[in-house]
N, C-alpha and C positions, 0 to 999 in steps of 0.2 A: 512586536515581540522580537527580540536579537537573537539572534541562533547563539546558542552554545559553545559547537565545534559546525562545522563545514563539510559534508561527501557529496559523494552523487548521489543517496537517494533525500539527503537532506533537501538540496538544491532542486528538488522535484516536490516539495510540500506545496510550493506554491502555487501548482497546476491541478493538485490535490484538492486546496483549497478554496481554489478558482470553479471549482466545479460542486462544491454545499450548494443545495438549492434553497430557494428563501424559505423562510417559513419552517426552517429542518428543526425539530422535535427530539429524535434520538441517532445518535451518530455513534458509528463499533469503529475502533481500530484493531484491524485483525493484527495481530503478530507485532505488538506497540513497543515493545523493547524498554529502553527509560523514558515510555512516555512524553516524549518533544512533540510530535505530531497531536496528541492526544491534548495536548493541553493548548494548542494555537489553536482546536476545533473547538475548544471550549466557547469561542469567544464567535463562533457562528453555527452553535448547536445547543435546543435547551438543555440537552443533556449528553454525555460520551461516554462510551463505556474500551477502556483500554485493555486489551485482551492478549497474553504471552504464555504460553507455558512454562517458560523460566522463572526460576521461584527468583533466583539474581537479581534479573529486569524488573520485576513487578516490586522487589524489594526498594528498588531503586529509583524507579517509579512513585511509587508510594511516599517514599523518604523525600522525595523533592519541598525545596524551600518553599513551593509557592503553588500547590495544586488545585485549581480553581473548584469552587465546592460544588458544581456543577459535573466533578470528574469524576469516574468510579476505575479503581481499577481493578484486574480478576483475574488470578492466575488460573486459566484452564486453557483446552486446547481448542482450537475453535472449529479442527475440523470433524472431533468425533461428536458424535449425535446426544443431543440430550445439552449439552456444555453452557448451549446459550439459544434463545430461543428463535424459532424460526420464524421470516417474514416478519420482524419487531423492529427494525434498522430505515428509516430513514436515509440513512446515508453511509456506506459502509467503505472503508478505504483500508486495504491491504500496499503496502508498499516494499517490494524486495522479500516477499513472504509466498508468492505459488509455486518460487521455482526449486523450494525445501520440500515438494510432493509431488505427485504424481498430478500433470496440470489440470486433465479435465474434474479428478475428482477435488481439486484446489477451488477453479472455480465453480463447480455444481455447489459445493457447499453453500459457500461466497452469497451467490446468488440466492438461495433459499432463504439466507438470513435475513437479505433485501425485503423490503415491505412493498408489495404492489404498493407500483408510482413512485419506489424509493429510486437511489442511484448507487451502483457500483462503480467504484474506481482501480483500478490496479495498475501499480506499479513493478515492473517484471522486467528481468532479462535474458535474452537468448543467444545463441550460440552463431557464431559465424562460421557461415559454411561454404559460400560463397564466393568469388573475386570482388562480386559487388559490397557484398557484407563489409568485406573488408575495408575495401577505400573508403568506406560509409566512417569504420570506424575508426580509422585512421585521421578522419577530420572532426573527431574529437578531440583527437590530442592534443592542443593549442588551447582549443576551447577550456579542457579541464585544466590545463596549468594555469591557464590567466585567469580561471574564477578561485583556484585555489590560489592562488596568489593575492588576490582581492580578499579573502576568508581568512587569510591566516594560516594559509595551510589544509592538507585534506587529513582529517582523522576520523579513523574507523571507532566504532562503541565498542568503549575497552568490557571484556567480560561478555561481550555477545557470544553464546552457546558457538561450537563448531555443528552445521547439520548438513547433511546429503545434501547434494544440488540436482537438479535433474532439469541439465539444462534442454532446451530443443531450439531448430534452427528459427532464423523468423518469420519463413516462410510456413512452418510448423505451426506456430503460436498464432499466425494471424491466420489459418485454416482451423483451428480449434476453435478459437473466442468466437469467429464468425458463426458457425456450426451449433456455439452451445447458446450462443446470446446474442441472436440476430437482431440486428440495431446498432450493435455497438459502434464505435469509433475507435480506431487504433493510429495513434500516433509513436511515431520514433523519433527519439530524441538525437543528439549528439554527444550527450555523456552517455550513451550505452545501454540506456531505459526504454521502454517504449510505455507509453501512456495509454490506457485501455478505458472509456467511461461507457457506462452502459446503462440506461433508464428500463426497472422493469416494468412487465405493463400493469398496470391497474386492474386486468382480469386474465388470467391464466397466467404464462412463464414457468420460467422452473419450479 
């Protein structure tokens, strides 16, 4: 599938999608926007349900040329209760959507949705606070001009809602995830992402 347009959280589906487990059943994209992600899980999920609050996005969403009939998509909001059901998610992938709340209650939600034995993935960014942070993110810079250069260019999704950020540093975010979703793995990227995947167990968890 050819991407559209080109960003940094674009350029992270792949690691998204590197991590559907076999056999995956039902797959949520929290905070799906016009649906790009939701529709490349089509094609390693029997089913995806694409989840925004923005009536825009889901408009948008919806309207696309080529929506695999595998796809659902649902304007609600995914972190108040009731919206979408808990523990039903096989595989649930928020990407550039925790850091629009308050984090732990971002990912408790998250994680409830997850089905014992499913997988959470998040995609998130944090703050530099740092000397290290910085030179870290400093050696992105090259990185994002030469893939944007390779893409076409970087462009942001025109009509994406403006919302709060709430950003924290990385030292912050990787004592949270640890704390709420022991197991996890937290990777940092060089375009300024850190990649988070987390398997919940099969008996207990959040």
């Amino acid at each position: 599938m050819t991407d559209p347009y080109w960003n940094h959280n674009v350029h992270h589906h792949p690691a998204v999608l590197a991590a559907v487990p076999d056999g995956c059943r039902t797959a949520l994209d929290a905070g799906c926007g016009d649906g790009l992600l939701a529709r490349k899980l089509a094609e390693r999920s029997a089913s995806v349900t694409g989840v925004d609050r923005s009536t825009e996005m889901i408009e948008r969403a919806r309207g696309h040329a080529r929506v695999p009939g595998n796809v659902t998509y649902l304007e609600a909001d995914h972190l108040a209760d009731g919206a979408l059901p808990e523990s039903a998610f096989d595989f649930v992938s928020a990407v550039a959507v925790v850091h629009h709340a308050p984090l732990a209650e971002a990912v408790t939600r998250l994680a409830r949705l997850t089905a014992p034995g499913g997988r959470l993935v998040i995609v998130g960014m944090a703050a530099n606070r740092t000397p290290l942070d910085w030179l870290i993110s400093a050696c992105g810079v090259p990185a994002s001009l030469l893939h944007a250069r390779r893409n076409g260019g970087k462009h942001s999704l025109v009509g994406m809602p403006m919302e709060d950020v709430h950003l924290m540093s990385w030292a912050e975010i990787r004592r949270v995830l640890h704390r709420l979703l022991p197991g996890c793995t937290i990777r940092r990227t060089l375009l300024w992402r850190y990649v988070m995947v987390w398997d919940r167990p099969r008996e207990g968890g959040p």
